[in-house]
C-alpha positions in Angstrom: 137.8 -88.7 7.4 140.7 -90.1 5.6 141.6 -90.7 2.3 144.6 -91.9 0.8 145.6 -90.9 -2.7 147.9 -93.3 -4.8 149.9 -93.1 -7.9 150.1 -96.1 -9.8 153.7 -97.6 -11.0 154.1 -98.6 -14.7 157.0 -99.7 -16.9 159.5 -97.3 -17.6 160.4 -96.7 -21.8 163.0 -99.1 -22.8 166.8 -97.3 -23.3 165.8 -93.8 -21.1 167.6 -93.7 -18.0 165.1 -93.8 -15.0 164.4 -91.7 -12.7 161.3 -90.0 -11.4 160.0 -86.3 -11.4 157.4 -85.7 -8.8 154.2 -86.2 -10.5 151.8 -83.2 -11.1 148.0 -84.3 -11.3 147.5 -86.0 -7.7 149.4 -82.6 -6.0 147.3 -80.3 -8.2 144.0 -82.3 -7.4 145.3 -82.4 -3.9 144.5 -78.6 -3.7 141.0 -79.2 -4.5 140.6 -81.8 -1.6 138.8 -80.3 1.4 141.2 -79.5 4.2 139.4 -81.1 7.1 140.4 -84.8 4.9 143.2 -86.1 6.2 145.0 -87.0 2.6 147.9 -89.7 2.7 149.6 -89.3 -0.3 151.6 -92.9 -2.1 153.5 -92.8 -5.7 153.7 -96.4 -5.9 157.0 -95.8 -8.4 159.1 -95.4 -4.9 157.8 -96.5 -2.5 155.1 -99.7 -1.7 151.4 -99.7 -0.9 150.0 -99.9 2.4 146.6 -101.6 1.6 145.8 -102.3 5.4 146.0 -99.2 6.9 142.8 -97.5 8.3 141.2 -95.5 5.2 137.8 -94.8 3.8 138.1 -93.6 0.4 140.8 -94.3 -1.7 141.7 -92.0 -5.1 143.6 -93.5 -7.8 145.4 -90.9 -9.7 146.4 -92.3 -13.2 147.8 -89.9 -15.9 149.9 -92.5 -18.4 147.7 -95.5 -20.5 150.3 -97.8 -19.0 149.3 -97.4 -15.4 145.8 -98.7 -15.7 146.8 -102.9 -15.2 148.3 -102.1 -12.2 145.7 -99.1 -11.0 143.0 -102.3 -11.3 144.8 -104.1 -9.5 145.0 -101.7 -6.5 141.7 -101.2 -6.6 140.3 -104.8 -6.4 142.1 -104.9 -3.5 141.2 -102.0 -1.6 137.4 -103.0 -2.8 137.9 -106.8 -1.6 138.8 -104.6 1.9 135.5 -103.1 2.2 137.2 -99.2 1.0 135.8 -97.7 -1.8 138.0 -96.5 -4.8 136.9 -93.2 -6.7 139.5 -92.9 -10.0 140.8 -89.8 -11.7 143.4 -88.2 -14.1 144.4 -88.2 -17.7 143.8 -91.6 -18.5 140.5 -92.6 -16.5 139.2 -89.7 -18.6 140.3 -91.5 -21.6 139.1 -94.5 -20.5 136.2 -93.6 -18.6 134.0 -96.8 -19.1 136.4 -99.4 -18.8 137.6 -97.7 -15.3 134.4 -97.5 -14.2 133.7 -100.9 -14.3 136.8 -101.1 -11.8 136.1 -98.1 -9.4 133.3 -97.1 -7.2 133.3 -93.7 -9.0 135.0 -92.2 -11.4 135.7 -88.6 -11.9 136.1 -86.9 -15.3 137.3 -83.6 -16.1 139.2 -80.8 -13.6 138.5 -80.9 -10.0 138.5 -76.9 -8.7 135.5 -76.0 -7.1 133.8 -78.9 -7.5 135.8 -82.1 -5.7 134.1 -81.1 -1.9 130.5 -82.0 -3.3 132.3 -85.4 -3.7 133.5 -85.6 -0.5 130.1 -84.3 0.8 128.3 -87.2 -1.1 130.8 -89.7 0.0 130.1 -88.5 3.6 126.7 -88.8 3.4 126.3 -92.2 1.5 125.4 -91.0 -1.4 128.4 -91.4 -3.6 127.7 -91.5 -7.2 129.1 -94.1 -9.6 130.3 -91.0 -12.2 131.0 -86.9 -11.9 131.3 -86.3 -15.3 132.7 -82.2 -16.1 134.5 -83.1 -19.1 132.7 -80.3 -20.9 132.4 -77.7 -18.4 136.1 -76.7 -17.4 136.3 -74.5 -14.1 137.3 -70.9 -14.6 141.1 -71.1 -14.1 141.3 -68.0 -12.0 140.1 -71.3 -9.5 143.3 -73.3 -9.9 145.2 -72.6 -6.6 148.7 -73.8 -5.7 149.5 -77.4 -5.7 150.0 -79.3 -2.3 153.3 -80.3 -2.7 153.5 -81.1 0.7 152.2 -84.7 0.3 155.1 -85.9 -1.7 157.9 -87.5 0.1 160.7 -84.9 -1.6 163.5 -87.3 -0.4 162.6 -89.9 -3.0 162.5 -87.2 -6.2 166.7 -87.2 -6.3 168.4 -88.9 -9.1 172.1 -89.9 -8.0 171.6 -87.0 -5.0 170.6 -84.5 -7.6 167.2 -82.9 -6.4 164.3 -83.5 -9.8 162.7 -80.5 -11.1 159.1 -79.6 -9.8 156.5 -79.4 -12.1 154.0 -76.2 -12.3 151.6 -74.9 -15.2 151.0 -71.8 -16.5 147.6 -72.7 -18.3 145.5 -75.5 -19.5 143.8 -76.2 -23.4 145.7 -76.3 -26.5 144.6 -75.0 -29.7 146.8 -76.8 -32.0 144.9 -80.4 -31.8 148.6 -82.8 -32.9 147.6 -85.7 -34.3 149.1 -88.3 -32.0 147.9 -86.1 -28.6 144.7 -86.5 -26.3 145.2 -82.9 -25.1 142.0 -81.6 -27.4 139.5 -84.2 -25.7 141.2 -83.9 -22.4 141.7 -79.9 -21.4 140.0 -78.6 -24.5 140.9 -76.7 -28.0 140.9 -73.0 -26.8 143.8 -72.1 -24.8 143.2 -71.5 -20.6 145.8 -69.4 -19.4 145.6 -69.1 -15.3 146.1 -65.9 -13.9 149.9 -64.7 -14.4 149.9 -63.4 -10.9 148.9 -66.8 -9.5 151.2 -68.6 -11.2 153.8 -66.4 -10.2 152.6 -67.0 -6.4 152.9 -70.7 -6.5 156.5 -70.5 -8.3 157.5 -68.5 -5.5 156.2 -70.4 -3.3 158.2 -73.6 -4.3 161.4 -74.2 -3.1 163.4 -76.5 -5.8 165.1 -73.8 -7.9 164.7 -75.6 -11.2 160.9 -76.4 -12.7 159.4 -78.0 -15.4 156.5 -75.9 -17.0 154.3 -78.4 -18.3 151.8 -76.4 -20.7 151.3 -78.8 -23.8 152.7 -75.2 -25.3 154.2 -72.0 -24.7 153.5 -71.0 -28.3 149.6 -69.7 -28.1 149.3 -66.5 -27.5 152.4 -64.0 -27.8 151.0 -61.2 -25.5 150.7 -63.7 -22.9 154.1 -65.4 -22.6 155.3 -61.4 -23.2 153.7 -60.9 -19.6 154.4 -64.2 -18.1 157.8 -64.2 -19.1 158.5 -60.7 -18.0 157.0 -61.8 -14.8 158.9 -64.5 -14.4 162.7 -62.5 -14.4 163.1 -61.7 -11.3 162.1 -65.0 -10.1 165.5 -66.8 -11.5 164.1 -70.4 -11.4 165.7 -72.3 -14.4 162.9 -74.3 -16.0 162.6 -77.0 -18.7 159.3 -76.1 -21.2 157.7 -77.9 -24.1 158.1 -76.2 -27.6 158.7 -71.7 -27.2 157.5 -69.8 -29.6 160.0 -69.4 -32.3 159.8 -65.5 -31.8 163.1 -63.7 -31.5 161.4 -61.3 -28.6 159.9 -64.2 -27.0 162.8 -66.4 -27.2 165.0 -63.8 -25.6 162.3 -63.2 -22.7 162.0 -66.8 -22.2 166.4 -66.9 -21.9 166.4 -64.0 -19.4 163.3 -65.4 -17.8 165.5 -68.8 -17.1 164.9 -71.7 -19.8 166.6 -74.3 -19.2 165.9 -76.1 -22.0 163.0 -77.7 -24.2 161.4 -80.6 -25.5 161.4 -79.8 -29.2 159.8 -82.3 -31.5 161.6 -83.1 -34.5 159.4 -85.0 -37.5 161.6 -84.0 -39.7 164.7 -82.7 -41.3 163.6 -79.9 -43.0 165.6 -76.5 -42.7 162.4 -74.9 -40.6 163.5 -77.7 -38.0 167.1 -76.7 -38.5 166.8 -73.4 -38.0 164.6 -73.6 -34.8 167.3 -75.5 -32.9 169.7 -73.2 -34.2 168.3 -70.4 -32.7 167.1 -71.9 -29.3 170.6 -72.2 -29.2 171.7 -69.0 -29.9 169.6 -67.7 -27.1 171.4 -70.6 -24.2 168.6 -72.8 -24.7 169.0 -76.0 -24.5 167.1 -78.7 -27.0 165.5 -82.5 -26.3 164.3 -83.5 -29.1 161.1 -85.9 -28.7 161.0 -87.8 -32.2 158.1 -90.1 -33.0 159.0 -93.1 -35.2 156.6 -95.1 -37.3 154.5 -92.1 -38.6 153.0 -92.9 -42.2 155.4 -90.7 -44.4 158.2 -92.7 -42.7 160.1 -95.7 -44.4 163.3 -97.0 -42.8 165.3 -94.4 -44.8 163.8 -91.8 -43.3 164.4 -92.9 -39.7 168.0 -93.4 -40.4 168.3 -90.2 -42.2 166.6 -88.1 -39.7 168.9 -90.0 -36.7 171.8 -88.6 -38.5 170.1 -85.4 -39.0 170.0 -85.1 -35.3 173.7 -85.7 -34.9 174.8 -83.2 -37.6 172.7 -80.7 -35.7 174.2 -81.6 -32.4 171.0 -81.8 -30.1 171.4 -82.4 -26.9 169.3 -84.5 -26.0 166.7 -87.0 -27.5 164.1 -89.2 -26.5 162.7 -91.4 -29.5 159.1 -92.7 -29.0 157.3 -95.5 -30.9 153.8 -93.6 -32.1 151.2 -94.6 -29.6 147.7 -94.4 -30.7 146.3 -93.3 -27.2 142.2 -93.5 -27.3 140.7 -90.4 -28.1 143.7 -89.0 -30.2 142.7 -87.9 -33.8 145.7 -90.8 -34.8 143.8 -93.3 -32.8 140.6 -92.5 -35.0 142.3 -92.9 -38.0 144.0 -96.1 -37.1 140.4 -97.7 -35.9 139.2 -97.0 -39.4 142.0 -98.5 -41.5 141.8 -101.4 -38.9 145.7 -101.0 -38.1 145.4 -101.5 -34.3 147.3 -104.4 -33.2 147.0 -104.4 -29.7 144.5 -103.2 -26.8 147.2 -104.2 -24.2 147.5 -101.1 -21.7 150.7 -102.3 -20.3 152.4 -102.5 -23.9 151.5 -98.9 -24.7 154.4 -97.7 -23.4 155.5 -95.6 -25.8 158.4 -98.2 -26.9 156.9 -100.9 -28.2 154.8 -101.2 -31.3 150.9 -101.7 -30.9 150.0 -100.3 -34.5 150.7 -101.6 -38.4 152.7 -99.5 -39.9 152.2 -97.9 -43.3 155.7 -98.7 -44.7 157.0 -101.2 -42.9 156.9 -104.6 -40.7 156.3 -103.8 -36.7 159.2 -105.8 -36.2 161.4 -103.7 -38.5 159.6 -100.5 -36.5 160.4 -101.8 -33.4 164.1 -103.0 -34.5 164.9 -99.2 -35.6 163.7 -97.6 -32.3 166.6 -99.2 -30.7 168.8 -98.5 -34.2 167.7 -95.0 -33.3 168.7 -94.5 -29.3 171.8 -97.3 -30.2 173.0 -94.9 -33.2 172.2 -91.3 -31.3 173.6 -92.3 -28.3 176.7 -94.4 -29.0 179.4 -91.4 -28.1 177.9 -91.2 -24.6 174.5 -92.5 -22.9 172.0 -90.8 -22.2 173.0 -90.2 -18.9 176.2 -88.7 -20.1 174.1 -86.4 -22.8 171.4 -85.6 -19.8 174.7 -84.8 -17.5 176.0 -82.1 -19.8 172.9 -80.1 -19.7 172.8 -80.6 -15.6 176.5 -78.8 -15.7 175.1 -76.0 -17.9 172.1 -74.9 -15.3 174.5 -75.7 -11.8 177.0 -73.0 -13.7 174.1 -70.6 -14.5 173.2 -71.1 -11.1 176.3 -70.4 -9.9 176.7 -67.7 -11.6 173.3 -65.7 -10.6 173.5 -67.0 -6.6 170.9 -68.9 -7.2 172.9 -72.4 -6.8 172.4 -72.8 -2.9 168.7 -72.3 -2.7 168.2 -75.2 -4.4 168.8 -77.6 -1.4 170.1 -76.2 1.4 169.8 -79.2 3.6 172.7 -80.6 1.2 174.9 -78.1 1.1 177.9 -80.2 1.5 177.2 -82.6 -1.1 176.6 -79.7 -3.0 179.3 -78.3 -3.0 181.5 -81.6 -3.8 178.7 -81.5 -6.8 179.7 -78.0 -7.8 183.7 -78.7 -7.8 182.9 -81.1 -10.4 181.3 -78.7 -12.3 182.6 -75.1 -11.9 184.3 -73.6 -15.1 
């Protein structure tokens, strides 16, 4: 049989530079697809869907809020067609009754070992309109290496520059943030895989630079000790959310090959400080992810912590309009003091303001998230700022032999690349 898999498109946050990093869920739940299914794989960000093709199932992998519009639209018309559309990811599991009033079947929770019964049913007629594991997570030992050969890597380049590959060392988080869905998604106890198989499927990618896309790599200490070590030898350089703010660790990440993180600033206390100091220290690099409009924030504060950001010289930073995803502890709190504004997928972006806030107008909220990447941003874009920290890991590359694994097919334009570059 064939299926074809598809990755919605959805708008992109208003002042980030686009570009597009291959996406994660569909190639991990591509591993738990049978291997006798012929699986087509489409990220409708690059490239357009074929909807008259000869398929009979369709999967709809949605991770982001924002792609659910278009993700109903794809499936009307597969379902006008005659092909049946099962749904899965991040945000059908958030939204698992309004999806399945758009699919054939939806699937909630994680696939391994249990996405061939599926297929079996779907073979046999028998489909059913829900498979519902949201509270019976899969031993991770089961989480084998993502398919990364259904992407089309020839599309994941931004200006010729190869994008980082996303892996994950575990699943869970135990620190439950206010504005993040992770608790109801992967769980409150933290899932770490196997550090031998995780070290396999690094290995066993190609691109030389990852993204490690744990909700955190500050859970358990003897663990990142291990995975860390175990990583050396390896000499990807790899982007992380938050480290542990451990000198031990933070060295171990360094020597392991962080690139740099995505830090989140909420405010401009000298704890903050002092963590981007010493990331620093250690060569690691710092995006800041700052969430505007949270209820201890007046404009004052926004201003103040935008100039806090420059006196500390991050690197980067991507400012965020607080979002209250469904099932999120800030969404809860937000339904109760009736401060939801909007119920508009497609505005809940991440840019645009779908909440009251506490101490201000939205308009005023939404003027300052522009104040904010305007003010941050105004010696250099942010493909300037995003440019600098390229430089940093293609002269760390350099510098270990690492630089010409990374796309050997290029090696020409690489090397124009690395004139520009070289100390």
């Amino acid at each position: 049989m064939k299926m074809k898999l598809i990755y919605p498109r959805w708008p992109k946050l208003d002042r980030q530079t686009e570009f597009h990093l291959p996406p994660h869920g569909p190639v991990v739940f591509a591993a738990t697809v049978p291997p006798e299914v012929d699986l087509e794989f489409t990220d409708e960000n690059l490239e357009p869907v074929d909807f008259d093709g000869a398929v009979d199932l369709v999967g709809i992998s949605t991770m982001l809020t924002a792609q659910l519009p278009r993700a109903f639209e794809i499936a009307r018309e597969f379902r006008e067609r005659g092909v049946p559309v099962i749904f899965g990811g991040i945000s059908t599991m958030l939204h698992a009754e309004e999806v399945a009033q758009h699919a054939d079947s939806v699937f909630l929770g994680e696939a391994e070992g249990r996405f061939a019964q599926v297929i079996d049913d779907f073979q046999k007629g028998r489909l059913k309109k829900r498979y519902d594991y949201m509270n019976t997570p899969p031993d991770t030992a089961l989480v084998g290496t993502a398919r990364r050969e259904i992407l089309n890597r020839e599309l994941y380049n931004y200006r010729g520059v190869q994008m980082l590959d996303l892996v994950h060392a575990s699943r869970g988080c135990k620190f439950d943030c206010f504005p993040c869905c992770t608790g109801f998604l992967g769980g409150k106890n933290f899932r770490p895989r196997p550090i031998d198989k995780v070290i396999e499927e690094m290995e066993a990618i190609r691109n030389n630079r990852l993204f490690i896309v744990d909700n955190s790599l500050a859970q358990d200490r003897q663990w990142l000790k291990d995975l860390f070590t175990a990583m050396a030898p390896l000499k990807k350089k790899w982007v992380s959310h938050p480290i542990l703010d451990d000198d031990e660790i933070l060295k171990l990440a360094a020597d392991a090959g962080a690139w740099y993180v995505y830090q989140a600033v909420f405010d401009t206390s000298e704890v903050i400080r002092n963590r981007i100091r010493r990331l620093k220290e250690y060569g690691i690099g710092i995006e800041g992810t700052i969430i505007l409009g949270t209820d201890d924030q007046s404009e004052d504060d926004i201003k103040r912590l935008v100039d806090f950001l420059l006196e500390v010289e991050l690197d980067v930073a991507e400012f965020t309009i607080l979002t209250p995803f469904m099932q999120s502890p800030i969404r809860r709190q937000l339904e109760k003091e009736g401060r939801i504004l909007s119920n508009d997928w497609s505005r809940y972006t991440a840019d645009k303001v779908v909440f009251q806030p506490r101490q201000m107008s939205p308009e005023k909220l939404q003027e300052l998230y522009y104040y904010a990447w305007d003010t941050f941003y105004a010696g250099g874009g942010h493909q300037l700022k995003m440019g600098e920290l390229f430089k940093q890991v293609i002269r760390r590359e350099i510098e270990d032999g690492t630089y010409h694994r990374y796309n050997p097919k290029k090696r020409r334009g690489f090397r124009k690349n690395q004139e520009a570059v070289a100390p």
